[in-house]
N, C-alpha and C positions, 0 to 999 in steps of 0.2 A: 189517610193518616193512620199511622201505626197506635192500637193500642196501648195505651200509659200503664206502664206497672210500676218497676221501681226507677228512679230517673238515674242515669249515670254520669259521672262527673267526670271521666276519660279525659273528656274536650277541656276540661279546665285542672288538671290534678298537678302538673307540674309549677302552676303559679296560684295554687288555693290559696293559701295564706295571704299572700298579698293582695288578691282580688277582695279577699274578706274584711281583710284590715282597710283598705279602701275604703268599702261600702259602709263599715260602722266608724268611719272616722266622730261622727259625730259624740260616738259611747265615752270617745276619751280614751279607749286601752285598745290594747292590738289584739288578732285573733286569738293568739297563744296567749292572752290573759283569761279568755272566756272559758277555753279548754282548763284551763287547773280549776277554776271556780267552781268548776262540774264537780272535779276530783276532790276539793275542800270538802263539797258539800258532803261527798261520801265518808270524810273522817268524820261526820255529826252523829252517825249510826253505824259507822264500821270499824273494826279494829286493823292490825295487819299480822294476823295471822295467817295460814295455809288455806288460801279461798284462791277457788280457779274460776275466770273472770269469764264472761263472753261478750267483747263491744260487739254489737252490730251496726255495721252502716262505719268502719271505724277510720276510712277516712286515707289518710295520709299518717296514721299512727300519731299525731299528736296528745291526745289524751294518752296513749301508753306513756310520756316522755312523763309523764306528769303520776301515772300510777307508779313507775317505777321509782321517784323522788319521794312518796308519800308511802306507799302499799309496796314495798320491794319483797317483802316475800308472798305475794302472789304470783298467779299463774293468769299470764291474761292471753287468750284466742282473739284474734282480731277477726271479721269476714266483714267483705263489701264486695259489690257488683262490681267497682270499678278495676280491671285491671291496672291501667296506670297510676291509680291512686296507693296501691297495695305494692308498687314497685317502691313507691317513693315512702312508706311506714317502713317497708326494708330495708332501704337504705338510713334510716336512722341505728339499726346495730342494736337497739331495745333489748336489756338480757332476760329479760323475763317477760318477752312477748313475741308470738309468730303470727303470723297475716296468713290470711285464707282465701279463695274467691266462695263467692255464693251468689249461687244459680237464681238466686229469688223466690224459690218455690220449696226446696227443704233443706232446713240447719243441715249443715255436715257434719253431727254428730249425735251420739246415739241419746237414748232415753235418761235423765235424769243425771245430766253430765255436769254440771255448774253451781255453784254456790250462788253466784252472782251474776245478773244479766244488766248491762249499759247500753241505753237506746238515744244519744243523743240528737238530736232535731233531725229525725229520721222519718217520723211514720209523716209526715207533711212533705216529703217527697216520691211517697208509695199510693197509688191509687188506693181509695177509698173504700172501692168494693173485695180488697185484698187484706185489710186491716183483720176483720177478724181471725182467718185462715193463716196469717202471718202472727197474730198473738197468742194463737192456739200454739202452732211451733214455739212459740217460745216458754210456753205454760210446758210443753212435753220434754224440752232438754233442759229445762230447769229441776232442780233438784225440790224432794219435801221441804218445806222452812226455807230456802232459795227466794233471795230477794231481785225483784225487777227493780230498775230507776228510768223513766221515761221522764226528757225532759223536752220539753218545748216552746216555741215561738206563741205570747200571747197577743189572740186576735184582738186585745181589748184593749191593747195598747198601742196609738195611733202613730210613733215614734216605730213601735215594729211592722206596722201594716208598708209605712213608707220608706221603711230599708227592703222590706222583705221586695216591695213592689221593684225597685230599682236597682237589686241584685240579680248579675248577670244568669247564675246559677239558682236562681229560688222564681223565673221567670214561671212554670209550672207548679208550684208548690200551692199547695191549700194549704189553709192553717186548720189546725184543731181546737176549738173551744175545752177550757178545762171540762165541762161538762161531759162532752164525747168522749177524753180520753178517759173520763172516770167510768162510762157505761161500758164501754169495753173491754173494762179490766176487768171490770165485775161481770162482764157474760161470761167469762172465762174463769172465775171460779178465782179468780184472786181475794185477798181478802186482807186485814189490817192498811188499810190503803194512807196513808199521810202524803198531805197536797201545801205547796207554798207556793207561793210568786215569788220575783226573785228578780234583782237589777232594774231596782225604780231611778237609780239617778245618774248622771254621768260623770264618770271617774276624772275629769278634771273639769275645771271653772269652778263659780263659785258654788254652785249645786254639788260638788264632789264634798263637802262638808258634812252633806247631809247621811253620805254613804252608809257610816259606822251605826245609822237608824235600822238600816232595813232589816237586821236582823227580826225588829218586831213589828216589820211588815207584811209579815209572809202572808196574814188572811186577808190583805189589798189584795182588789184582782186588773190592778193596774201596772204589774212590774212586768218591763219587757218579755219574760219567758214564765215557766211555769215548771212545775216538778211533780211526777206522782212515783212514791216509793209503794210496792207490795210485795206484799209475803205468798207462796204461794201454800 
């Protein structure tokens, strides 16, 4: 058996969305609601000024569709392993975003190049013993004051243990405890670190009631995913 580094979505990029909205049927929203949610969260602490963006892991360019709608005068880099996934963010026409491949082993671009770095539910598909060496890269093309947003699948929520377990595409996936992703940012020299949970209830039934709460649920460490913003 081949080595696990970063897992590639090839085999599934022309029907991601819909494989995804499948699998979180139970959330109540489709894929493409969870992707802006991301990008809301970044209006909490961002303006939209001249900040040049770097997603990694970016997919099929959805979150671009959504930075473009929020953030239009940035500058967003997209890079992902997956060739066919990066065919299909181009084919979205995004004016203020280009797509890149990446080798998995060093950012394609030079020292201190970003304002902004976006890691969404990424490093839970990257072997483990790659995580530091992969956060060092992104500690080196991030700029001084350059902020990270790493967001993640929470282990502690048993509602994500049993999507993650029975999606087709997260079959290899480990989850990260907030705790791991906080020491890792901090061996790296990151620093003002701010952490919340995030999508405790489901956007329809009668629990979607409760939604407009979680704002002041962020220190439950029961919401389906998790957030850690830093500064470098």
């Amino acid at each position: 058996m081949a080595e696990r580094t970063f897992d590639d979505f090839d085999e599934y990029a022309k029907d991601y969305r819909s494989i995804h909205t499948a699998n979180i049927k139970l959330s109540g929203a489709d894929s493409f609601y969870f992707a802006e949610q991301k990008v809301l969260i970044l209006k909490k602490y961002e303006v939209d000024n001249e900040v040049r963006m770097l997603d990694i892991g970016c997919g099929d360019g959805a979150v671009e569709i959504f930075i473009q709608q929020h953030f239009p005068r940035w500058q967003v880099e997209g890079i992902d392993v997956s060739k066919k996934s990066l065919e299909q963010a181009r084919a979205r026409d995004i004016r203020n975003a280009s797509f890149g491949l990446y080798d998995s082993k060093k950012i394609p671009f030079g020292d201190n190049s970003f304002d902004l770095i976006f890691l969404a539910a990424v490093l839970h598909h990257i072997d483990f013993t790659l995580h530091a060496a992969f956060i060092k890269e992104i500690h080196r093309v991030l700029r001084k004051g350059g902020r990270i947003y790493i967001f993640e699948h929470n282990p502690l929520n048993p509602a994500t243990r049993y999507l993650v377990k029975t999606c087709i595409f997260d079959k290899d996936a480990r989850l990260l405890s907030y705790m791991y992703t906080k020491k890792i940012l901090k061996a790296v020299a990151f620093s003002d670190l701010k952490k919340s949970f995030i999508l405790f209830f489901p956007r329809k039934g009668f629990l979607s009631f409760f939604v407009k709460f979680e704002g002041i649920l962020g220190w439950l460490p029961l919401g389906a995913q998790y957030y850690f913003r830093a500064v470098k």
